[in-house]
C-alpha positions as CSV (number, residue, x, y, z in Angstrom):
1,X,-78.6,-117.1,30.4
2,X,-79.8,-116.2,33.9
3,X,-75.7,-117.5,35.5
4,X,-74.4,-115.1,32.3
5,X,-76.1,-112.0,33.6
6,X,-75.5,-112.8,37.2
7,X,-71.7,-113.0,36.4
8,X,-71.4,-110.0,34.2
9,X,-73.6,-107.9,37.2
10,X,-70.6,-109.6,39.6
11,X,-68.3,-108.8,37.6
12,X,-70.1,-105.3,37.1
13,X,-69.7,-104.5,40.8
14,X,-66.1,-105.5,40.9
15,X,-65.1,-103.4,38.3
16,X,-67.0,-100.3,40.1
17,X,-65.4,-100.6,43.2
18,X,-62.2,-101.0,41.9
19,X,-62.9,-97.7,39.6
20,X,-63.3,-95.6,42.6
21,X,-61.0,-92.6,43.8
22,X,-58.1,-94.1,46.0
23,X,-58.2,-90.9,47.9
24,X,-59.4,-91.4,51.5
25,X,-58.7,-87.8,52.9
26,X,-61.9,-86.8,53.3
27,X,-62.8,-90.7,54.9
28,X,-62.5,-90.6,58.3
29,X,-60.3,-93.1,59.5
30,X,-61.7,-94.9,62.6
31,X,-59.2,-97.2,65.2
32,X,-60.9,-98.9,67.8
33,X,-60.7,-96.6,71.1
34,X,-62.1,-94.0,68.7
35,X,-65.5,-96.3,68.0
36,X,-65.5,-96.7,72.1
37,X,-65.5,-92.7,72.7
38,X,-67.9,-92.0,69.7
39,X,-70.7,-94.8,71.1
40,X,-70.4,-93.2,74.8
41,X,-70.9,-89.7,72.9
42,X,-73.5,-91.2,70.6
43,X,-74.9,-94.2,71.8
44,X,-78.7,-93.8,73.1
45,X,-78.8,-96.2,76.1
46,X,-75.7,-94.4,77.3
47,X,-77.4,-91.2,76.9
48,X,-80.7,-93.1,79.0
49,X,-78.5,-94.4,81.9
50,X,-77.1,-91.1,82.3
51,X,-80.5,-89.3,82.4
52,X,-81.3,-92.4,85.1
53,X,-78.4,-91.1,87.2
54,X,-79.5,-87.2,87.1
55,X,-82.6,-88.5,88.1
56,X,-81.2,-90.2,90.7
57,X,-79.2,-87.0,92.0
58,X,-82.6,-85.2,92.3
59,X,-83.6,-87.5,94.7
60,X,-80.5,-87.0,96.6
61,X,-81.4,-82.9,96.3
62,X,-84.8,-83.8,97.4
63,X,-83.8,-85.8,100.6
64,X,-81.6,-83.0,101.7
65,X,-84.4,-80.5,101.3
66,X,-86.9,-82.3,103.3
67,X,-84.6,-81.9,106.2
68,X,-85.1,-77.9,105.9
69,X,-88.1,-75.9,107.2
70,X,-90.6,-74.9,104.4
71,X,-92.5,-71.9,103.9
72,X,-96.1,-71.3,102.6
73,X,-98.3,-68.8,101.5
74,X,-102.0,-69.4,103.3
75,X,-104.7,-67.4,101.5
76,X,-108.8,-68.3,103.0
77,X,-111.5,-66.9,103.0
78,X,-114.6,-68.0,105.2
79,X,-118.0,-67.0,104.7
80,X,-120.6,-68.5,107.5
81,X,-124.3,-67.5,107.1
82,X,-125.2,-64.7,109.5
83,X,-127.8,-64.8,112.7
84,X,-127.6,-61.6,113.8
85,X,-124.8,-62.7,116.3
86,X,-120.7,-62.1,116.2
87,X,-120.4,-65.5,115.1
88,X,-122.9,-66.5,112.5
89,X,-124.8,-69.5,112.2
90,X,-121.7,-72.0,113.0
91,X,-120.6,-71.0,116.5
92,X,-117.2,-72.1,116.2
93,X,-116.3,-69.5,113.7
94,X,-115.1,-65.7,114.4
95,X,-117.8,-63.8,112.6
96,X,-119.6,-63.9,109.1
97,X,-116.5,-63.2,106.9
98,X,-113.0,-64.5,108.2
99,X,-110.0,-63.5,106.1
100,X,-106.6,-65.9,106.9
101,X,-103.7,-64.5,105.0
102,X,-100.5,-65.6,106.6
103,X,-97.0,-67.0,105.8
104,X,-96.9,-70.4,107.4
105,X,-93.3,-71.8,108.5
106,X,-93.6,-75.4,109.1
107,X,-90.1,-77.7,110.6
108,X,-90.3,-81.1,111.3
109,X,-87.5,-80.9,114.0
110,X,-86.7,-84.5,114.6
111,X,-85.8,-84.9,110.6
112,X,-82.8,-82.6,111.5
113,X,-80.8,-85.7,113.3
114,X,-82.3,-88.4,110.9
115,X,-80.2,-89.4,108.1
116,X,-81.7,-92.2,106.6
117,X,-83.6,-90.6,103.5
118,X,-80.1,-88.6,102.6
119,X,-78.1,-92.1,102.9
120,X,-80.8,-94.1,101.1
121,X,-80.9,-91.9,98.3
122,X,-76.9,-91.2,98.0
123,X,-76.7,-95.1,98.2
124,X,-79.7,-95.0,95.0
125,X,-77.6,-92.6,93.1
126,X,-74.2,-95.0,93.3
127,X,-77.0,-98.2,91.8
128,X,-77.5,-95.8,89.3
129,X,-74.0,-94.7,88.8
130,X,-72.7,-98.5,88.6
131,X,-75.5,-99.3,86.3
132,X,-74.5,-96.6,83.7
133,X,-71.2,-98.0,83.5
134,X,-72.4,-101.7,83.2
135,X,-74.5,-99.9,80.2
136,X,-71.0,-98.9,79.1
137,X,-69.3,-102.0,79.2
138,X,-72.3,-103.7,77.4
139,X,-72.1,-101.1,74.5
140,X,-68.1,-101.4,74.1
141,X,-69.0,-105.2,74.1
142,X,-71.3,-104.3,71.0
143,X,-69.0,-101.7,69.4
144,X,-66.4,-104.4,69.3
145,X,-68.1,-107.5,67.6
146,X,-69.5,-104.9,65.0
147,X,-65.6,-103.1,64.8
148,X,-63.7,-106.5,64.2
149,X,-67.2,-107.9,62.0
150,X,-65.6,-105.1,59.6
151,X,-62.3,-106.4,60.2
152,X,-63.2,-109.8,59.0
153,X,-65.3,-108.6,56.1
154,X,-62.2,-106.7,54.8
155,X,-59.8,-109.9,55.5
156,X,-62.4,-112.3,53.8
157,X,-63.1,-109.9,51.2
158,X,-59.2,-110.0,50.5
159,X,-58.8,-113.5,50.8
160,X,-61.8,-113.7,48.0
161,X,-59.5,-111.4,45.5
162,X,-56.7,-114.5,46.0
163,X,-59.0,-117.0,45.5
164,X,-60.3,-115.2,42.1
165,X,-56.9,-114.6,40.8
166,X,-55.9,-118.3,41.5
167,X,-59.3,-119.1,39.5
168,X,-58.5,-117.0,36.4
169,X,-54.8,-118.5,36.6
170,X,-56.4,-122.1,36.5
171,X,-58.6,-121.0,33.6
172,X,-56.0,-119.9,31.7
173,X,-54.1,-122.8,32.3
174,X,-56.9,-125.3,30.8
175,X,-57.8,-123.3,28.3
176,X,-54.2,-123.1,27.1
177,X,-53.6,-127.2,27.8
178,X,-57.2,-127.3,25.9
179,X,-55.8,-125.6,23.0
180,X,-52.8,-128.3,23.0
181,X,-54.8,-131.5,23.4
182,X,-54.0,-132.1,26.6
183,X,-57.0,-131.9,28.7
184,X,-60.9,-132.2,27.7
185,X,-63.6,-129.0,27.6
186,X,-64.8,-130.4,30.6
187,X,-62.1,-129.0,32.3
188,X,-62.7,-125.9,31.0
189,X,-65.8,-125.4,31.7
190,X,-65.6,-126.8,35.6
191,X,-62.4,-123.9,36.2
192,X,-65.1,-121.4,34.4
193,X,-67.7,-122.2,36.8
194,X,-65.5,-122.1,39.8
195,X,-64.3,-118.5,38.5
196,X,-68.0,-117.3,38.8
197,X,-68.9,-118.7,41.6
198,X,-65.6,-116.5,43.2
199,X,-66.5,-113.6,41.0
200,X,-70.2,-113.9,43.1
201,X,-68.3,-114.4,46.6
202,X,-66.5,-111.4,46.0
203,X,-70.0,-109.4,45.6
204,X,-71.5,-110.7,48.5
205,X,-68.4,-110.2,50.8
206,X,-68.6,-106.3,49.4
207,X,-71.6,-106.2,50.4
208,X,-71.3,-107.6,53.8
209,X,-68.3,-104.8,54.4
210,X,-71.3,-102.3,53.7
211,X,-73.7,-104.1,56.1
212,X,-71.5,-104.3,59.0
213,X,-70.3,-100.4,58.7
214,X,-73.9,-99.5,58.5
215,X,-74.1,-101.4,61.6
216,X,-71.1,-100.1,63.5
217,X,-72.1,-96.6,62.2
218,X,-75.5,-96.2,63.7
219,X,-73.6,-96.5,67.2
220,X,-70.6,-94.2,66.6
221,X,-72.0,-91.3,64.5
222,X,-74.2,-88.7,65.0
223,X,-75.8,-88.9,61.5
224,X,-76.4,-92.1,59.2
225,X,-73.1,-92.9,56.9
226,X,-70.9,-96.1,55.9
227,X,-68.1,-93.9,54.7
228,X,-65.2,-94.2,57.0
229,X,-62.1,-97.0,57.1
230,X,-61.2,-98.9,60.1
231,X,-57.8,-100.1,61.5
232,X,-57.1,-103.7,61.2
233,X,-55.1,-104.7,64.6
234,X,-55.7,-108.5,64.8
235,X,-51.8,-108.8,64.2
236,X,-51.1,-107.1,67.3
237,X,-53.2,-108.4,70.3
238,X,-52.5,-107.0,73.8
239,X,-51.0,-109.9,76.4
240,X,-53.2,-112.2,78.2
241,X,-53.2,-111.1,81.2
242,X,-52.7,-113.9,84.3
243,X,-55.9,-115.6,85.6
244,X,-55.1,-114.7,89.5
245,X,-54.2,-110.8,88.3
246,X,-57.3,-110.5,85.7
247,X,-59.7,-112.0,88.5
248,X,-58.5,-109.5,91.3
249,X,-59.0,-106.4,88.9
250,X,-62.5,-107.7,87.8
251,X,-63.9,-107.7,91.1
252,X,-62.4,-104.2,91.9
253,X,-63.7,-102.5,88.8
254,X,-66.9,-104.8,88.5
255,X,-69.4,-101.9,88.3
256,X,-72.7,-104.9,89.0
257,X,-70.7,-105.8,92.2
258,X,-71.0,-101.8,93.3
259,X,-74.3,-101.9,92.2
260,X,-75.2,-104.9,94.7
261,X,-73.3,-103.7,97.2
262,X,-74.8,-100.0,96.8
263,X,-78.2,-102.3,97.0
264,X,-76.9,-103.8,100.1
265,X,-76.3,-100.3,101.5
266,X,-79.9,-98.9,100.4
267,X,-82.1,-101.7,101.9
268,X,-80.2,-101.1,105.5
269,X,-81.1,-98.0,105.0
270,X,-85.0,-98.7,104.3
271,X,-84.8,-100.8,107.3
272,X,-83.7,-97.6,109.5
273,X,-86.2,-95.4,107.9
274,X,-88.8,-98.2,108.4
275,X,-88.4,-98.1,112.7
276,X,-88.2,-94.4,112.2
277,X,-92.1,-95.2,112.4
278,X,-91.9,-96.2,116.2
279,X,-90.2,-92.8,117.0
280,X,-92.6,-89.6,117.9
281,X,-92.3,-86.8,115.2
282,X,-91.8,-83.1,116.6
283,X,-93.7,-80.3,114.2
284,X,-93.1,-76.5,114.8
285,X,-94.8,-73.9,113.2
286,X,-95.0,-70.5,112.7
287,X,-97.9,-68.4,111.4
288,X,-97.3,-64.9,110.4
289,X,-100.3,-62.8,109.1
290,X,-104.3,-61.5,109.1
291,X,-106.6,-63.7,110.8
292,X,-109.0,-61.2,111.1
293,X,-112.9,-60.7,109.6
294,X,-111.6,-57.9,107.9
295,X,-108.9,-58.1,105.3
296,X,-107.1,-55.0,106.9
297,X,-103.5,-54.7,109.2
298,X,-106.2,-52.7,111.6
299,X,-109.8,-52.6,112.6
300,X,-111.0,-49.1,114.1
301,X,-114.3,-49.9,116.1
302,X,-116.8,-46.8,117.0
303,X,-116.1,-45.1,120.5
304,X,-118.7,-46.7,123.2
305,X,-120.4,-43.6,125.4
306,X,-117.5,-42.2,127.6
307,X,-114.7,-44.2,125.9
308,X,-112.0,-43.7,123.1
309,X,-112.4,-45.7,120.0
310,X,-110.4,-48.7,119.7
311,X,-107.7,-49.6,116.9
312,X,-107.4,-53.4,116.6
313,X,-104.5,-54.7,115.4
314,X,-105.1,-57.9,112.7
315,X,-101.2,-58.4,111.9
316,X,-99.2,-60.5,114.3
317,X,-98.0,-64.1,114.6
318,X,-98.7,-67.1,116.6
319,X,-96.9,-70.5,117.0
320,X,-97.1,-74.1,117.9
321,X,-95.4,-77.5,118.5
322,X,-97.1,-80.5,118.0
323,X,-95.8,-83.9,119.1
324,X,-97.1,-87.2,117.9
325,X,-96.4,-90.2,119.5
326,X,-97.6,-93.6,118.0
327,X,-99.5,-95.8,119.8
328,X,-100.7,-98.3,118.3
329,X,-101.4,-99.4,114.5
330,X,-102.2,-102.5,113.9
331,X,-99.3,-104.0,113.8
332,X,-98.4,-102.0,110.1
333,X,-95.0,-100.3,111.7
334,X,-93.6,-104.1,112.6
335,X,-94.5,-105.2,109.2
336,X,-92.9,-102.7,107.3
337,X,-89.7,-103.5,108.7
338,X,-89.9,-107.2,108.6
339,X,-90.4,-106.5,105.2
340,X,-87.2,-104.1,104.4
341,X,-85.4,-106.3,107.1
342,X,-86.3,-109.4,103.7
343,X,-85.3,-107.1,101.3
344,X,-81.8,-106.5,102.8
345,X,-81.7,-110.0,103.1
346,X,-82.7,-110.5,99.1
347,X,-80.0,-107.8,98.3
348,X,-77.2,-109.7,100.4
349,X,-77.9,-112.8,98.2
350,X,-77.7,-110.9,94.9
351,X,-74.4,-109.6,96.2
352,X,-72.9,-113.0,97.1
353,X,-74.4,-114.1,93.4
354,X,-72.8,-111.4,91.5
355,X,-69.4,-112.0,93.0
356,X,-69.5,-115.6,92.1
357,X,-70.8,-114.6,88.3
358,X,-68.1,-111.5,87.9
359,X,-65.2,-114.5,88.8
360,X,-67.1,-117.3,86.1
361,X,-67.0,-114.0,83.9
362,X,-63.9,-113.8,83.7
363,X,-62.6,-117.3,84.2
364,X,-64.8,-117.9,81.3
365,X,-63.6,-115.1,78.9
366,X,-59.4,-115.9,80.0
367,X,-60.6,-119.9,78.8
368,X,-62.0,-118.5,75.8
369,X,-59.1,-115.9,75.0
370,X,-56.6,-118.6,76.0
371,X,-57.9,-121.7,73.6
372,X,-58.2,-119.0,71.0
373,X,-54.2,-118.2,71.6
374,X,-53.6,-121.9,71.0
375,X,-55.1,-122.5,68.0
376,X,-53.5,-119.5,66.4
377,X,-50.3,-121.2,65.9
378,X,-52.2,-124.1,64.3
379,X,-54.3,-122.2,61.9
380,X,-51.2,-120.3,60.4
381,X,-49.7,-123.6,59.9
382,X,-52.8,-124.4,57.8
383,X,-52.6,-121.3,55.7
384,X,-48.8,-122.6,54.7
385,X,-50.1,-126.2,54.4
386,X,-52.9,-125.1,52.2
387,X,-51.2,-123.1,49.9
388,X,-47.9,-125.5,49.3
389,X,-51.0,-128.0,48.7
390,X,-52.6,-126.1,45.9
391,X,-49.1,-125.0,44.5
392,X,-48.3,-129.1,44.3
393,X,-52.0,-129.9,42.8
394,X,-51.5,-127.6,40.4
395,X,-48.3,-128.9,39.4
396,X,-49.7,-132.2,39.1
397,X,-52.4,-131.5,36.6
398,X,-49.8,-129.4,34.3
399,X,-48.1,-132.9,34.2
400,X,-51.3,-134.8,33.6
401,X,-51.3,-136.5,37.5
402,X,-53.9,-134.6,38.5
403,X,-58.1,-133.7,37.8
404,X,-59.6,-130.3,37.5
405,X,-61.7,-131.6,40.7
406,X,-58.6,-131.8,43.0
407,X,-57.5,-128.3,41.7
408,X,-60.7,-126.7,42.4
409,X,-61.2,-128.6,45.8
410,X,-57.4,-127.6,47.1
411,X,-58.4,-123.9,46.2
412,X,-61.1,-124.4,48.3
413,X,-59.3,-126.0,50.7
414,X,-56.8,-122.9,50.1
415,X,-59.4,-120.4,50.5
416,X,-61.3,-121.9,53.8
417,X,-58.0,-121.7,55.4
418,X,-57.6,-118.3,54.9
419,X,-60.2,-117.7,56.0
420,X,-60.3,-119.4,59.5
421,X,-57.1,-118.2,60.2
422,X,-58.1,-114.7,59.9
423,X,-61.1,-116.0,61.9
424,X,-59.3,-117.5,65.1
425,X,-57.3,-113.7,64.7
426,X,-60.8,-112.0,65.3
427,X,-61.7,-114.9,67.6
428,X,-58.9,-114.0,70.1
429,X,-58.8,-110.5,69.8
430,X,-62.6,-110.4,70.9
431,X,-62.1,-112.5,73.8
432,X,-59.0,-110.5,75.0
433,X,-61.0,-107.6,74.9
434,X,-63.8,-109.0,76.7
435,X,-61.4,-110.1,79.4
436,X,-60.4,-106.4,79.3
437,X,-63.8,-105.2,79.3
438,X,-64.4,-107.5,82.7
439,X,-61.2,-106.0,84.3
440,X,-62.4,-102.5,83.6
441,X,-59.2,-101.8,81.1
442,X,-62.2,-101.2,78.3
């Protein structure tokens, strides 16, 4: 009872999907260089390796700014407890109230011939820039599994409706030798149970088409849908490209070897800006403003006997340079560059290491692209072999040579090779686009 109802709900969802509209003008259609500029668009750790990069050009902005004098607004007020002198209880103080209100202009002059911060941060921004497109290359990886995961789906889905119809055929076939006397029920019932067991494949591979476009869908669209058809292209592959050619554009385009070389470029940097530390520093400032106990532009004192009153003037503007020269620090300068002078060091290594992996990269991919190639040939001769197998079995048991087993086994046999064919298709078109993603075509 319980194989009955699975087979009629099989059968159930068969019959619904093929009941649907065969109008797909309002389905988007979606080839695969579409799926690659939706998931830049869409895709969230694109969207995070960009924000990564603005940050990054804020630093930059910041470094250039530090160069440049600042300006400052300096509002104090200083209240010393009174003794009945000018100066109140704390001698070193101008008088009970002191008002400071002054623009302070501060330049640290030295920064003006000093490059190192703007360099070390434009080389930061390029790490950032190269790892943005690694994050890129790693989501076109992932858009095109999940793309040709559809592609398969709809191949095996289709290889599944053969294999049912060749089931019903064989069915009808017993069931009509049954009614002559030519075969037993057995036979009968062991083509119905293959038949359902189909009928149930064909469910399941519906629903894996659904699964893998919900996948694919979360990375190329801005709101959640599985309604949309995609291009099958596994019959035309691009070319492999040559090993010595595909190895030469790899390391130009490699974005992690511009990142390790931008590293490279950053820690020299730190090591400059480290022994800026033994250099003196040159300060110039400029105060303009009241420094004055009263928080006027003039003071007016009283007129002593036989003398005009005086008008003080509080607004004016001072200045001074300061230069500090280090001495002596505990040896905390000298380690500070010994230890950027190990990071450089640490970032040459990871340089020489990701030019090595970029070539195994790709070496690896063109292996795996190229064994695919070979097999293809192989696979299609499978298919052929398969089917003129199952056409001969067949054959045989209308003449009585053959079993209902060895009917059912070569339409498995049929069916697997169907399906890996259509497997080594998706097999080699992945790995050519890997190679392509590693040469920066992608």
């Amino acid at each position: 009872m319980m194989i009955r109802k699975l087979v009629c709900f099989c059968v159930g969802i068969t019959a619904l999907a093929a009941a649907q509209p065969s109008s797909t003008g309002d389905i988007p259609t979606i080839k695969l260089e579409d799926a690659l500029v939706r998931a830049r668009k869409y895709g969230g750790q694109i969207q995070g390796a960009h924000i990564a990069v603005l940050q990054a050009k804020e630093d930059t902005s910041q470094a250039r700014a530090a160069k440049l004098p600042t300006v400052n607004a300096l509002n104090q007020f200083i209240y010393t407890e009174g003794n009945g002198t000018p100066s109140g209880v704390f001698v070193a103080n101008d008088g009970v109230h002191i008002y400071n209100e002054q623009a302070v202009v501060h330049e640290e002059v030295l920064t003006l011939v000093r490059q190192g911060e703007i360099r070390r941060a434009l080389a930061a921004e390029a790490i950032m820039r190269a790892k943005a497109e690694v994050a890129a290359r790693g989501l076109n990886a992932t858009v095109i599994q999940n793309y040709y995961a559809i592609v398969s789906a709809q191949r095996r889905l289709a290889n599944l409706k053969t294999s049912v119809a060749e089931a019903e055929r064989f069915l009808d076939i017993t069931q009509k030798q049954e009614k002559a006397g030519e075969v037993a029920r057995a036979d009968v019932i062991k083509a119905q149970i293959d038949l359902r067991q189909r009928q149930r494949d064909l469910a399941e591979a519906q629903l894996s088409i659904q699964k893998t476009k919900i996948t694919l869908a979360v990375l190329i669209f801005p709101d959640f849908t599985a309604e949309y058809l995609v291009v099958d292209d596994l019959a035309t592959p691009p070319a492999l490209p040559a090993v010595p050619e595909a190895i030469a554009q790899a390391v130009n385009a490699s974005p992690d070897l511009r990142a390790a070389e931008a590293g490279v470029k950053e820690a020299g940097f730190e090591v400059t800006i480290a022994k800026y530390q033994y250099l003196p520093s040159l300060g110039l400032d400029l105060f303009y403003g009241i420094n004055a106990n009263q928080l006027s532009a003039h003071t007016l004192f009283p007129a002593e006997p036989g003398e005009a009153p005086f008008n003080r003037q509080n607004l004016g503007y001072s200045a001074q340079a300061t230069l500090n020269i280090p001495l002596w620090n505990w040896g905390i300068t000298r380690s500070k560059v010994k230890q950027a002078e190990l990071k450089r060091e640490q970032t040459k290594l990871d340089l020489s290491f990701a030019q090595r992996t970029v070539k195994s990269n790709l070496v690896t991919a063109w292996a795996e692209a190229r064994t695919a190639q070979s097999q293809l040939e192989s696979l299609r001769g499978s298919v052929d072999l398969a089917a003129e197998s199952l056409r001969l079995t067949v054959l045989r048991y209308k003449a009585g040579e053959a079993t209902a087993f060895e009917v059912v086994d070569s339409q498995n046999t049929a069916t697997q090779a169907r399906n890996g064919y259509d497997d080594g298709l998706t097999r080699y078109r992945i790995a050519i686009a890997n190679v392509q993603i590693l040469m920066g075509t992608f």
